[in-house]
N, C-alpha and C positions, 0 to 999 in steps of 0.2 A: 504494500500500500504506500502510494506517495504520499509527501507531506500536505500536497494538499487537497489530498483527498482526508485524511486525517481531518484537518481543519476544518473543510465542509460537515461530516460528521459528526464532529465536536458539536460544532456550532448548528443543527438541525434538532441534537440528543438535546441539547440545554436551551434551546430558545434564543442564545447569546448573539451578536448581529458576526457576521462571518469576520468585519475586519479587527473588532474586540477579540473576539476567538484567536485570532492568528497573531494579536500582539501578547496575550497570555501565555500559548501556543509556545511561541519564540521566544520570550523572556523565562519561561521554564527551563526550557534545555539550553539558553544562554550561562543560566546561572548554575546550572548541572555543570557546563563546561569549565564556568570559571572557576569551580570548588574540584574538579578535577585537575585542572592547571595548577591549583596552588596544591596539592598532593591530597588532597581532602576526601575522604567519601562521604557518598550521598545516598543516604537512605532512604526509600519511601515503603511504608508502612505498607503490607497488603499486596505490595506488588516488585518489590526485588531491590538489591545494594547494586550499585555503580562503586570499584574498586579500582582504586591506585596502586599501579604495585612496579614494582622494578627487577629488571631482568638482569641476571649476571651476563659477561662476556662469559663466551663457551665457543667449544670446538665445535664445528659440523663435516659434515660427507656432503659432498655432491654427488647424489644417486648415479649419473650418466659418467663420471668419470671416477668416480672414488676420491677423488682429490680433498685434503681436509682443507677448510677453509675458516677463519677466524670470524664468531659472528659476535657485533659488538652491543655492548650494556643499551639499554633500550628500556624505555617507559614503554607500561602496557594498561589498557584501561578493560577489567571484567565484567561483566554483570554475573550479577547470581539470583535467580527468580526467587520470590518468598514462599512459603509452603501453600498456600491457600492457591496463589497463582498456578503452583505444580499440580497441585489440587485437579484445579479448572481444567489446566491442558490434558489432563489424563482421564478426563470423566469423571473425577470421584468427588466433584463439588461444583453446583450449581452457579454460574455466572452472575 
C-alpha cells in the first residue's frame, strides 16, 4: 500500500479532511525518524518497537567467488510487532 493510499484511508476511517490526515500522517513518522537519528527507540503501544541498534565490522564471503571481503560497522533500524499485533496476523485475535 502506498503512502497515499494510506492517507486516503486514514482520513475516510476518521472523518478527518485528507490534507489534516496527511500533515498528522507525516509528522508521525517524521518524529519516529528523528528519535531514530538520535539512537532512541520508539514504542507504540498495541502495535510494535522501532529499534536502534548497531552492527559490528565483520568478515563476509562473496557467494560467486568465495573471496572474503570486509563488511563495515553500520547502523540498523528493527521493528519488532507487539503481541496483540502477532495476534491479529495469525488469526488468533480479532482486528
Amino acid at each position: 500500500m502506498k503512502r497515499s493510499e494510506i492517507i486516503d484511508n486514514i482520513s475516510s476511517m476518521s472523518g478527518v479532511n485528507r490534507e489534516d490526515t496527511k500533515k498528522v500522517f507525516e509528522s508521525t513518522f517524521e518524529f519516529i525518524m528523528q528519535q531514530l537519528v538520535k539512537e532512541q527507540d520508539v514504542l507504540i503501544t498495541g502495535f510494535g518497537s522501532f529499534r536502534f541498534g548497531k552492527r559490528k565490522a565483520r568478515k563476509g564471503i562473496k557467494p560467486k567467488t568465495g573471496e572474503v571481503v570486509n563488511i563495515a560497522p553500520r547502523n540498523v533500524v528493527t521493528f519488532k510487532p507487539s503481541v496483540p499485533l502477532k495476534e491479529m496476523i495469525n488469526g488468533k485475535r480479532d482486528c
